[in-house]
N, C-alpha and C positions, 0 to 999 in steps of 0.2 A: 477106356478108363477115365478120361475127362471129364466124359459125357456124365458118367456116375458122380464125378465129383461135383459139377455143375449141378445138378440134381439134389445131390445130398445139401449142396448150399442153399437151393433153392426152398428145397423141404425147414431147414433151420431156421431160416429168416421167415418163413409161412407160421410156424410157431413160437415166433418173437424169442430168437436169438438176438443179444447184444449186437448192436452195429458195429464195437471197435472187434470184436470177434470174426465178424465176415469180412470185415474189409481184409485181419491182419492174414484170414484163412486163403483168401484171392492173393493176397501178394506176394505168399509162403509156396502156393500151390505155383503161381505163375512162376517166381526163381527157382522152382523145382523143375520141371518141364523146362527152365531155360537151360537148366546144367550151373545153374550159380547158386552159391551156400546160404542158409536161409541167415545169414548174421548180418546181411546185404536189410535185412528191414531192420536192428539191431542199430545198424550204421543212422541210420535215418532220424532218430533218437536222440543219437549223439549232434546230430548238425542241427537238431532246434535248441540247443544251445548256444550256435553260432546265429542265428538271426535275432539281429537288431531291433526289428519293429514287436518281433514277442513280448516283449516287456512290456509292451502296451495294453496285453489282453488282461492279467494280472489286477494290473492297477487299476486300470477302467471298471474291470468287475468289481472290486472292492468299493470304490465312490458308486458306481450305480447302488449297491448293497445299502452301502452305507445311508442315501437319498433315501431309498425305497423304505427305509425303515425309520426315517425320522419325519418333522413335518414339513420337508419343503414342498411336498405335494400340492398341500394344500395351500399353502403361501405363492406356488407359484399361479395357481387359481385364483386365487386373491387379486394379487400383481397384474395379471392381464385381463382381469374380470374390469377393475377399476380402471384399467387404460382401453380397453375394446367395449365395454361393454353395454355403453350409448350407442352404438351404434345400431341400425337394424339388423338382426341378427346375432348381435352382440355377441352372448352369451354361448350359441353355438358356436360362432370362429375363436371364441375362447379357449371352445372348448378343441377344437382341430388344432390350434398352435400350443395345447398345452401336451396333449396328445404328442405329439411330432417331438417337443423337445425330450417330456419325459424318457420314453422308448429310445431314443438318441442317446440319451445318458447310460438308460439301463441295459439296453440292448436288449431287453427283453417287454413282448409284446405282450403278453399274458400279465405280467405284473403290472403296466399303466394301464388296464382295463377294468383290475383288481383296486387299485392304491386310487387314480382317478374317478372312477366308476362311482364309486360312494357318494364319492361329492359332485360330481358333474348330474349324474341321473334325476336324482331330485331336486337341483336344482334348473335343469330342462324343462321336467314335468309342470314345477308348479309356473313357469312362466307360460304355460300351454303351448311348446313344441310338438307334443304330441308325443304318445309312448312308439310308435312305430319310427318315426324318423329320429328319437332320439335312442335309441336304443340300435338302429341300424347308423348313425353318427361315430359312436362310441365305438362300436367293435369294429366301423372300418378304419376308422383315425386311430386305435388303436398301434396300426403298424408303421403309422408314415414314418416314422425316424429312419428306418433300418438305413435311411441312405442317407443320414446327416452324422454330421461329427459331434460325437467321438463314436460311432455305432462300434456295434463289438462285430456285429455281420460282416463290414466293410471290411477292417483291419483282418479278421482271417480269409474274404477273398483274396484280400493283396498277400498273402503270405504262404498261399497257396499256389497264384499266378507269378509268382517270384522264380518260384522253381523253373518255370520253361523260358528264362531270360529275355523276353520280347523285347521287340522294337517297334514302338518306344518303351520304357521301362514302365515297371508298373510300382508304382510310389506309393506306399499309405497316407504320405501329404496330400499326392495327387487326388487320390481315390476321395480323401476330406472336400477338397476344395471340389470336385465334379460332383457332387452330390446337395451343394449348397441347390443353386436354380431348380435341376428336379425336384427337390425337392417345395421348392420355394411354388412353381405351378402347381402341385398337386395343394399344396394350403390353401392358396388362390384359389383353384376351381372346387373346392368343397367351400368356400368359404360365399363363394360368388351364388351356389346352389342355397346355402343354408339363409342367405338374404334375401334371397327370391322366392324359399318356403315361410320364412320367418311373416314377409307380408301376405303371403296367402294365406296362411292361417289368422293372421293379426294380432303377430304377436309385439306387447306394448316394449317398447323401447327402456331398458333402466335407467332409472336417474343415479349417476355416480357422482358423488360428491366431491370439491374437491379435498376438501377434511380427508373424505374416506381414500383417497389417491395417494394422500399424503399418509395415514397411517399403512397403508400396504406397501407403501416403498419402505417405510422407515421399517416395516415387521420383517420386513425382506433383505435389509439388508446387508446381511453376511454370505446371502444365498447367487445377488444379484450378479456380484463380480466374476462369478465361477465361470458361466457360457463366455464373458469377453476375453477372459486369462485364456480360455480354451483356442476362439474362433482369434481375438488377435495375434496369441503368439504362432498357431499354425501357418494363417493365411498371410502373416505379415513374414514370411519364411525365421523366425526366430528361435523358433522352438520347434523340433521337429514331434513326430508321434508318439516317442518314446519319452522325451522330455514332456510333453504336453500331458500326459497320464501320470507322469511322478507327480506335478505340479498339481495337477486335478485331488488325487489322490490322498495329497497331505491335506491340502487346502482344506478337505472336507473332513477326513479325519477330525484335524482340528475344529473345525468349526460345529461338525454335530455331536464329537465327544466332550472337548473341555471349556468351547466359549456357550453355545446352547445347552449340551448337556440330556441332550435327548436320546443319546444312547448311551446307559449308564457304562462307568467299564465293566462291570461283572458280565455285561451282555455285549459287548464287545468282540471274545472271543468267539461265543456262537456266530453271529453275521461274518467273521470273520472265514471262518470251517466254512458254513454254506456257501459263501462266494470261492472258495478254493475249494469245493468239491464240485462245481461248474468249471472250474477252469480246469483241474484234474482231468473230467472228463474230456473236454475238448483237446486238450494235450496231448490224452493217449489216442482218440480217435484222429488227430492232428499228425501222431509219430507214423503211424501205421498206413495213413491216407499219402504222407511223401513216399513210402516206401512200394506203393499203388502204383501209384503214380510211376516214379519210377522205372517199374516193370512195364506200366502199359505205352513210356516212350525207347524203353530200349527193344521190347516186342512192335516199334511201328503202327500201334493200336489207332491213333488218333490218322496216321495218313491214310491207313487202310482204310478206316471211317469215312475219311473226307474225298477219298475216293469214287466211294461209294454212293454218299451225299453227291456229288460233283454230276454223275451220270444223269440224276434226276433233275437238281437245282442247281440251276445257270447262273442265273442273277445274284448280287448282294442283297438288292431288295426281297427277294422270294427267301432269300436263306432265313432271314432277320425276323419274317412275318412267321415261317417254320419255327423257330427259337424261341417266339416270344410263346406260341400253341402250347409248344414242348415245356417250357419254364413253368408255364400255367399251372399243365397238367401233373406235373412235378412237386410244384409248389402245395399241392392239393393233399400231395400225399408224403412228403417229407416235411419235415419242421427245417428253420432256415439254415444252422448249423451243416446237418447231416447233408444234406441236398446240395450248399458248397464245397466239401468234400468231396461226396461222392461225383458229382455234374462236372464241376470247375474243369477236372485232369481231361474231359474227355470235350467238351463243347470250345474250350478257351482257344487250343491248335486248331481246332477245323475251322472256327472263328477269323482267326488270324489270316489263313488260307483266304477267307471270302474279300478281307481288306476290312474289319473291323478294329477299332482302336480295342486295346487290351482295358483300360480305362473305361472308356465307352459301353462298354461288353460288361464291366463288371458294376458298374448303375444300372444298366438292361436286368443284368442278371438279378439283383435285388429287390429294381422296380417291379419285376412279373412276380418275385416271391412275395412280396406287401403283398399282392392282390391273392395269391392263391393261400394264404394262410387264412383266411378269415371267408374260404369258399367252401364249397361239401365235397367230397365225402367227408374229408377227415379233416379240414383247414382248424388250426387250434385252437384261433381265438374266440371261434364260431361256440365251443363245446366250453372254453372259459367264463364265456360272455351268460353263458344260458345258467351255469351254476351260480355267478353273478349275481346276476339280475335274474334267476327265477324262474325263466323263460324256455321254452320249447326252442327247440334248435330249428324247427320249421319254420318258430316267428320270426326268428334272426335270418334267418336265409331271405327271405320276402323282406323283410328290414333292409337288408344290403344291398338288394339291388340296385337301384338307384344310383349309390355311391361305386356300386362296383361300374357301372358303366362310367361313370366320370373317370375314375381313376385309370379304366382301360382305355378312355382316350390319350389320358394324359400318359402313358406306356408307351403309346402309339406316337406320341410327341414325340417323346424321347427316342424312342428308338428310330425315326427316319429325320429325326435333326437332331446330332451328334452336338453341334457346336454349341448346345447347350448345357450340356456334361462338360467339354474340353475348352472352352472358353478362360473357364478360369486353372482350371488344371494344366493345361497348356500353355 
């Protein structure tokens, strides 16, 4: 009878059944066969009520919304155009750090390749980067946020590793602060690539003036204080993550509704629905994934696993290099949401087992997802980027190379020196 059931799920999802549909089907099925009443996933519903750091995805989405729709995009291109962009290379590591911060705010990968795209691509072109490395620049910088604060990735890892009580605890302060550095080398070594292709091809240096320095601060003004309100009340322990997103939240409210005025109020509501019908989503797939979960730690699921893992793979090191293979291949084929859902309940315990930090693990986990979203078969930003910019998903794939090896070194940092994620989180 199982086997049928297993099968029928497998058939539904082969024909693109909703995901929060098979997770809620697995967790129904699984307390049926336990002998416990299906009101056990019902229950699950009711306790994301009681977590504290949810309030954080809400409000975060709503400022990312709110950004993505008005002009800080381009002001923040402006801003570090005029502070980076003397430099050799300038204008690509402009382009990597604006990249990183955007996707941090928005959480979403596809929209700063969309909102930046515009303005970055032609202005790469005409300083003669070249169309192939600027266009494989863009879709891989693209995702570098997901591990900076205030990512929306991050905050539902932590809320999802919350559930199995580790030791040490797993903090969405923490998870903030262990994402700074990683993150910080990945800007670094695309940054350090894009100066070494920048002279090879001979690309001329801009003159930025300081006039022009000074109007892009002063056009930026209202935009500039948002990252420091964020990164000094978290990392200065004063504001925790749920405070840090009310304060994000109003901040920008006000500042792109009534002092700029770039989202009229009649348009208001609309951005408003579309950032809570993303979070809607994530909620119910969120209610039904505790209730998974659940099931698969009162069925023994993850030690049976690790069990099993344990016969083959001895070492921490072997596990970690298997983990990162798997994240990849994973990554390739889920978008970032769904893939911490569904992965997190089942990799995080066996993890634990090897002697990995819970923290540690969940930088890992996101670092491998940057890279597998923007890989083939099915990575998103690959297929965003090509509607974009116009382009064959073939040119983009040969585009990314390059970057995709930098970025799987720097994976490989991360993941066999830890003290670089827990440095500051510890």
């Amino acid at each position: 009878m199982i086997f049928l059931l297993v099968g029928a799920l497998l058939v539904l999802a082969a024909l693109g059944a909703p995901l929060f549909a098979l997770i809620a089907a697995v967790a129904l099925i699984g307390f049926h066969f336990a002998g416990q009443e299906g009101v056990a996933v019902a229950v699950e519903f009711y306790r994301l009520a009681d977590m504290p750091a949810l309030i954080a995805i809400p409000l975060f989405t709503l400022a990312g919304y709110l950004l993505a729709e008005s002009r800080a995009p381009q002001r923040m291109v402006r801003v570090t155009n005029a502070l980076l962009g003397w430099l050799p290379g300038g204008l690509a590591i402009v382009a990597v750090i604006a990249c990183a911060m955007f996707t941090a705010f928005t959480g979403a990968t596809g929209v700063t390749i969309v909102a930046l795209g515009a303005v970055l691509y032609p202005a790469l072109m005409q300083q003669k980067y070249g169309e192939k490395f600027s266009l494989g620049l863009l879709t891989a910088s693209g995702s570098l946020g997901l591990i900076l604060v205030p990512s929306m990735p991050l905050i539902l890892y932590g809320v999802v590793a919350q559930q199995f009580n580790t030791t040490p605890p797993v903090t969405i302060d923490a998870l903030f602060k262990a994402g700074v550095l990683p993150c910080a080398l990945m800007v670094v070594l695309l940054s350090i690539y894009s100066i070494w292709h920048a002279h090879r091809v001979g690309v001329v240096r801009e003159k930025v003036s300081g006039k022009e320095l000074v109007a892009a601060l002063r056009d930026a003004a209202w935009d500039l204080p948002l990252p420091f309100v964020i990164l000094g009340g978290i990392y200065s322990g004063k504001l925790a993550a749920s405070e840090a997103a009310a304060a994000t939240a109003l901040y920008v409210l006000v500042v792109t509704v009534l002092i700029r005025r770039e989202i009229p109020l009649a348009k208001l509501p609309k951005v408003t629905r579309e950032a809570m019908l993303l979070v809607g989503a994530i909620l119910v797939i969120l209610g039904f994934s505790l209730a998974l979960t659940n099931w698969l730690i009162d069925a023994e699921v993850p030690e049976k696993l690790f069990s099993a893992i344990q016969s083959h793979i001895a070492s921490r090191g072997t596990f970690l290099l298997v983990l990162n293979v798997f994240l990849l291949v994973f990554g390739m084929l889920l978008e970032g949401f769904p893939a911490i859902i569904i992965l997190v309940p089942l990799v995080l315990p066996v993890a634990l087992k090897y002697g990995v930090d819970p923290v540690h693990l969940g930088i890992l986990f996101l670092a491998n997802l940057q890279l597998g979203i923007f890989l083939p078969p099915v990575g998103m930003n690959l297929f965003i980027a090509s509607m974009r910019f116009d382009k064959p998903v073939l040119t983009l794939v040969r585009a990314t190379l390059p970057f995709f090896l930098i970025l799987l070194g720097a994976v490989l940092v991360i993941t066999y020196w830890p003290d670089l994620s827990l440095v500051l989180a510890r």
